[in-house]
LUMKOL-564570 format. One record per residue (C-alpha): x negated, y negated, z. Coordinates in steps of 0.2 Angstrom, whole numbers, padded with zeros to 4 digits, always signed. Example, Ala and Ser with C-alpha at 12.3 -4.5 7.8 and 13.67 -1.06 7.14 Angstrom:
# residues 2
-0062+0022+0039 -0068+0005+0036 
***
This chain:
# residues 455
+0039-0130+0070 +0057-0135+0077 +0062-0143+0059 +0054-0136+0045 +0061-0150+0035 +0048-0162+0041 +0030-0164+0031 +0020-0158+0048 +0032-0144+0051 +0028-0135+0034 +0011-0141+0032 +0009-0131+0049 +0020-0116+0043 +0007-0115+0028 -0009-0117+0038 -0001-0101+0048 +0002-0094+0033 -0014-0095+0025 -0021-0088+0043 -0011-0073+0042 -0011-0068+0024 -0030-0073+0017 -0036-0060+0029 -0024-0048+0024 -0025-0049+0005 -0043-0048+0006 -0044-0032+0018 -0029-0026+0003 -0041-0032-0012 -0057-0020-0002 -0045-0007+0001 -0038-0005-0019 -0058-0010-0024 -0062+0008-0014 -0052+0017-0029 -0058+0006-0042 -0076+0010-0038 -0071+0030-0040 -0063+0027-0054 -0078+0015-0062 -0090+0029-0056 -0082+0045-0060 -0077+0036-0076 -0094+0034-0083 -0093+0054-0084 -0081+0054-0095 -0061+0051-0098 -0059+0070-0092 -0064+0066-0076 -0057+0049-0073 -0041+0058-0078 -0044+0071-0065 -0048+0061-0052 -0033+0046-0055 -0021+0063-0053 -0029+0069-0040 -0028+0053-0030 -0008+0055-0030 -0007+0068-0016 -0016+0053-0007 -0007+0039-0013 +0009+0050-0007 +0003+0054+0011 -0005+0037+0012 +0013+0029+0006 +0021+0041+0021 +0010+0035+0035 +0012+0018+0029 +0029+0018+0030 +0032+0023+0047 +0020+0014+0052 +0029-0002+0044 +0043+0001+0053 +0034+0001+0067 +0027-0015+0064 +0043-0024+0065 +0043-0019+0085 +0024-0024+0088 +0026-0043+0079 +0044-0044+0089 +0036-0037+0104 +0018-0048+0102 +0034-0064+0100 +0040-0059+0118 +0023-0055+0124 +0026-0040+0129 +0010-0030+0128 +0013-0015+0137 +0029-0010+0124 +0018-0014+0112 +0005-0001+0117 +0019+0011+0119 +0026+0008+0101 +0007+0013+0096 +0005+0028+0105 +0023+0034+0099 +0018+0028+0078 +0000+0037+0080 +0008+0056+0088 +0022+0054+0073 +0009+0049+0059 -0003+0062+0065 +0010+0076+0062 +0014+0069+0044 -0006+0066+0042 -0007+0089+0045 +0005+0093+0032 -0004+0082+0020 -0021+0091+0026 -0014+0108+0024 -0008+0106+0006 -0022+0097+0000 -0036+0109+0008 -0027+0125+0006 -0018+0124-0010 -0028+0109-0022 -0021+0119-0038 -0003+0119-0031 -0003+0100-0027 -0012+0095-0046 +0001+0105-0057 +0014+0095-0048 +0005+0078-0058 -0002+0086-0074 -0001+0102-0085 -0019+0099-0093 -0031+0112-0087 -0045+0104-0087 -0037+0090-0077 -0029+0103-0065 -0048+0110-0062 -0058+0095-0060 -0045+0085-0048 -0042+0100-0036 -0060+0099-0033 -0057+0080-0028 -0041+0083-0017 -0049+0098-0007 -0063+0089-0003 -0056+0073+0002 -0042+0084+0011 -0050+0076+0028 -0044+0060+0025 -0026+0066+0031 -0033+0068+0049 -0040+0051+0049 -0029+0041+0041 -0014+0041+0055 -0024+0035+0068 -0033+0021+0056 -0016+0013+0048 -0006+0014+0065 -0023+0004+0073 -0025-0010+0058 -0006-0012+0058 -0006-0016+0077 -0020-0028+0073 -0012-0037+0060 +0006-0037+0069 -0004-0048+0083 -0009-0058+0071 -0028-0054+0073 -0028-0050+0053 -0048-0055+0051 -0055-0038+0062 -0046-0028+0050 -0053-0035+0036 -0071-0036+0043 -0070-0019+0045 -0065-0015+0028 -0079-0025+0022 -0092-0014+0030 -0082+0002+0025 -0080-0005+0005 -0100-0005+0007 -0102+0011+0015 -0090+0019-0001 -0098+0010-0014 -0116+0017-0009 -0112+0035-0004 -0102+0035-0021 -0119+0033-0030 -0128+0044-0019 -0116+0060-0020 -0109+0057-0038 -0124+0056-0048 -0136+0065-0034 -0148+0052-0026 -0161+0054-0012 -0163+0070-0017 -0147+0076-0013 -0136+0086-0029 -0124+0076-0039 -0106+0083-0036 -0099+0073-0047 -0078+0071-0042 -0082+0080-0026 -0094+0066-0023 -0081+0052-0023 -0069+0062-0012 -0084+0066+0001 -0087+0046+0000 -0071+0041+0005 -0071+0053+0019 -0086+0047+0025 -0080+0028+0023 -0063+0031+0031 -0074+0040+0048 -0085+0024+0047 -0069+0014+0046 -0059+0023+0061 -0075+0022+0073 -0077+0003+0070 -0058+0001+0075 -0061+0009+0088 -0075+0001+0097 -0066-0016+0094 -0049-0011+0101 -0056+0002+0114 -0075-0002+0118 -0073-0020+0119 -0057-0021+0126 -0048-0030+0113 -0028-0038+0121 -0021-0021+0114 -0029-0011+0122 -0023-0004+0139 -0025+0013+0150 -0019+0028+0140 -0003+0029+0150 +0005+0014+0144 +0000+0023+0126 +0010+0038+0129 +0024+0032+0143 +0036+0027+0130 +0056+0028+0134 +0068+0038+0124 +0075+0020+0120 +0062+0014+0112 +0057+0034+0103 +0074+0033+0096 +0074+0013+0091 +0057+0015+0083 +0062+0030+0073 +0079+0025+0069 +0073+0008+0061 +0057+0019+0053 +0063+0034+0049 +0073+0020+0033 +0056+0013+0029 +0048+0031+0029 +0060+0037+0017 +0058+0024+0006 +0042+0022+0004 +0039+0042+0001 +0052+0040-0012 +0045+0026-0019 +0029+0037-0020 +0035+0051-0026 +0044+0039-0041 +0027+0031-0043 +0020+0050-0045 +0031+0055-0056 +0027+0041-0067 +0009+0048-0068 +0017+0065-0073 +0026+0055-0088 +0012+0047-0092 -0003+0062-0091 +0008+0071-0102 +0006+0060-0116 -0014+0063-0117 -0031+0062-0109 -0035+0046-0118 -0017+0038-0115 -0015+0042-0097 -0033+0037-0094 -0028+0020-0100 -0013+0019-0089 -0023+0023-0074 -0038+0013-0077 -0024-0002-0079 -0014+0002-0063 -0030+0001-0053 -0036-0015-0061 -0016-0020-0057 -0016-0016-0040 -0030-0028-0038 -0019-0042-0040 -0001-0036-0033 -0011-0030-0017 -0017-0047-0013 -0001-0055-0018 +0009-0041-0008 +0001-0049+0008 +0011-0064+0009 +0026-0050+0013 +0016-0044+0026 +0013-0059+0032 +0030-0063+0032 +0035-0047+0044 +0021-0054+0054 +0027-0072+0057 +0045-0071+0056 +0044-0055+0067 +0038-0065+0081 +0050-0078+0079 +0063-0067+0080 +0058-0059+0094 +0057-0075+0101 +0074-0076+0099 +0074-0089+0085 +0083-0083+0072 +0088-0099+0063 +0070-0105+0063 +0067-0087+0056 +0077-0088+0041 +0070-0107+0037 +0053-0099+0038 +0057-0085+0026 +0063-0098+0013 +0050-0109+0013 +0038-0093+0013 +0048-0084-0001 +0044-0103-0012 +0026-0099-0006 +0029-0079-0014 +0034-0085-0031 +0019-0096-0034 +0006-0083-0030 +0015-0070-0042 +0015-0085-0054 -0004-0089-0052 -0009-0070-0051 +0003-0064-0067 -0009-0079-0075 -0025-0074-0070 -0021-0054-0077 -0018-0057-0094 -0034-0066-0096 -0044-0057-0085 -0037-0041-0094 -0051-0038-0109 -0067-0041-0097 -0058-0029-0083 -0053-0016-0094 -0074-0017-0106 -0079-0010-0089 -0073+0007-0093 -0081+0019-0104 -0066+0022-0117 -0063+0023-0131 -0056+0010-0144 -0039+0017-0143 -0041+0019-0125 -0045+0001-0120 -0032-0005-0133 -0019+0004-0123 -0027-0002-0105 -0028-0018-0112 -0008-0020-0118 -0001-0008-0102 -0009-0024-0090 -0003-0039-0102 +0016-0028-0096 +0009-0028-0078 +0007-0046-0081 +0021-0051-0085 +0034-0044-0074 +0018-0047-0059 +0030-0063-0052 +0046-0052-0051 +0035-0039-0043 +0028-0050-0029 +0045-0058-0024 +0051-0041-0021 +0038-0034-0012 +0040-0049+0000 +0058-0046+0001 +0060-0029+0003 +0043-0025+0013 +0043-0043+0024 +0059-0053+0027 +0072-0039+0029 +0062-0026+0037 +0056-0042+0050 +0075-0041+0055 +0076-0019+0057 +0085-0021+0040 +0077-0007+0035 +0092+0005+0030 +0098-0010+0015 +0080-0011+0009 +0078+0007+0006 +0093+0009-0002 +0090-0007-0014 +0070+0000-0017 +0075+0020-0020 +0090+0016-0030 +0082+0005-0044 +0067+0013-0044 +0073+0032-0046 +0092+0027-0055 +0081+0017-0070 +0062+0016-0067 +0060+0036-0068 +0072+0039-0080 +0066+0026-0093 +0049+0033-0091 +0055+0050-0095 +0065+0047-0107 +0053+0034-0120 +0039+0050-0116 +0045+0065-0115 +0061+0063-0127 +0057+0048-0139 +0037+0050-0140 +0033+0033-0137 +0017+0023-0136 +0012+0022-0117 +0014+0003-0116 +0033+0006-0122 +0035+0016-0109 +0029+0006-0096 +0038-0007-0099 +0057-0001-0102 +0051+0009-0081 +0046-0011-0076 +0065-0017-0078 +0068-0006-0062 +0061-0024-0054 +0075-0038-0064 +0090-0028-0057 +0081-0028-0039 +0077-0044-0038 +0094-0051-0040 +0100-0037-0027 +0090-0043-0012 +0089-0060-0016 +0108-0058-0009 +0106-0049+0005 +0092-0063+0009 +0105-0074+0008 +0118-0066+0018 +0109-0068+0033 +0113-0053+0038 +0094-0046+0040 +0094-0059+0053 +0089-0051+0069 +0080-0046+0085 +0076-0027+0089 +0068-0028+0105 +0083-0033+0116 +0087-0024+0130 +0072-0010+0129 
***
């Protein structure tokens, strides 16, 4: 792959592509489908409840967003590492991520468990909604002590481009949630239907399943990861303070870019039971699509990660053009596929005529700026965090999201009443100004670099 100019070069560069990323946006499509399948569950109870659990999944789409983002951080050392074949650092840069995540993973645990009603007043002020979803976060609380280990594990999976165990796993784990949510929500086998406790007992039960499979694979079956325990937990205070200092950026930002995405909801749910069960109905059909899509930017950490750490940094940045190219024709394809699978998607819900009306217009928005959304995400999340540019791309992410994506939604809500779909959009124009401010930094090279050297 020496010129990517050349037919074979890129023909190769998409086959590796295609490697990488399938497996990844399908273990992301299972992963979003779990929440679908709580929401298309709980939502046949009623809107209440599908309100109640769509709030109550924020303190878990906040902690999950945490973990995540140290965890992506992280990532840019293992794919460097796994490009100088260095196995041992990258066992240490595990074993540092998964004793940093499990801290963050408690806090999470000890709000959610011990103050549900605390955490749901922060999305909604609707009573009923406050009552149903603590239920949900108190029960599900477990997942923050199982998380840390599980993100930190699959992300060291992917980052040696062994993307299919992952998503093998998932699949087995998508199962295991689908069936325990019939069981426990509507009470099957004779056992008593607990309704939104139900769903949040499910996923707990999916994510142990889930843990315990990576596990076996990695430890049991001594996968190239694994190692003796020491090498886990012998890291340097160089490579602590590199691993943190380039992930401490990513952290921030994507807790910030949560807690935006939160208070989005708490725009939103105050409008009404109907209109915010529209909105949340469409963002998990949404996240269908962007999830998948959003793999290419993993992908692209992954690949031109290891290149770097190679020491490659021209090839690098050839790769991450022609992968970029590779970005916008996905977003274009999956923007397409949206808006005309919008009215079936949204039929599967049991709302009301204003209710699917508003689900149906809030994704045609999604769709449309879906493309925008994409190149992004594979900016922002992929090529400059492949290069430790962590620190630009938070700034880039927090700053448009929280200076015009929050405000806008605030504002056409809470000030100028608007309909839902109004509002979403004027919050989606956070994504135009973005685009054009890391498309520059792409092209000032300046992301361009290796971490690893000298640890």
């Amino acid at each position: 792959m020496e010129n990517l100019k050349s037919k074979g070069s890129k023909k190769e560069l998409y086959r590796q592509l295609a490697v990488v990323a399938v497996p990844i946006a399908l273990q992301s499509l299972v992963a979003s489908s779990l929440n679908l399948i709580d929401n298309l569950m709980v939502g046949f109870m009623g809107e209440a409840e599908l309100g109640a659990v769509g709030a109550g999944m924020q303190i878990y789409f906040i902690g999950w967003i945490f973990l995540f983002g140290f965890s992506a951080g992280a990532s840019t050392f293992v794919a460097q590492f796994w490009g100088a074949k260095d196995l041992v650092n990258i066992r240490k840069t595990m074993g540092f991520a998964i004793v940093i995540c499990e801290a963050v993973g408690l806090v999470f645990f000890m709000s959610a468990f011990f103050a549900p009603e605390v955490v749901m007043r922060v999305f909604t002020n609707i009573p009923q909604t406050i009552e149903l979803g603590a239920q949900y976060v108190k029960w599900g609380s477990a997942c923050f002590l199982l998380m840390p280990v599980l993100i930190i594990l699959e992300m060291s999976l992917r980052s040696t481009q062994q993307t299919k165990i992952p998503m093998y796993i998932s699949f087995i784990a998508f199962a295991m949630n689908t069936f325990m949510n019939w069981v426990l929500i509507f009470g099957h086998f004779g056992l008593p239907a607990l309704g939104v406790r139900g769903a949040a007992l499910a996923t707990v039960v999916s994510r142990i399943v889930e843990l315990s499979l990576d596990i076996i694979v990695i430890f049991v079956r001594k996968n190239k990861i694994a190692g003796p325990l020491r090498e886990f937990f012998g890291w340097s205070r160089e490579l602590a303070v590199r691993v943190v200092r380039n992930s401490l950026p990513t952290m921030i930002n994507e807790g910030a870019w949560s807690v935006a995405t939160s208070m989005y909801v708490a725009a939103y749910a105050r409008v009404g039971v109907t209109e915010y069960a529209a909105y949340q109905a469409a963002e998990t059909i949404d996240v269908l699509f962007i999830m998948g899509a959003f793999s290419l930017g993993d992908a692209a950490l992954i690949i031109i990660g290891a290149k770097l750490g190679e020491g490659k940094l021209e090839e690098a940045y050839d790769i991450a053009k022609t992968i970029l190219k590779a970005c916008v024709l996905v977003g274009v394809i999956a923007s397409v596929l949206l808006a005309l699978c919008s009215g079936p998607m949204v039929s599967l819900f049991n709302f009301t005529e204003e209710g699917a009306r508003d689900a149906r217009l809030i994704l045609l928005v999604f769709s449309g700026v879906l493309t925008v959304d994409v190149l992004c995400g594979a900016l922002v999340t992929g090529v400059l965090r492949s290069g430790g540019d962590t620190r630009f791309a938070m700034l880039a992410d927090v700053g448009t999201i929280w200076l015009i994506g929050v405000p806008m939604a605030w504002i056409s809500t809470a000030v100028m009443h608007w309909p839902i779909y109004i509002a979403v959009a004027l919050s989606k124009m956070e994504l135009v100004v973005k685009v054009f401010i890391v498309m520059a930094r792409f092209i000032s090279k300046k992301w361009v670099r290796n971490v690893i050297s000298n640890i």
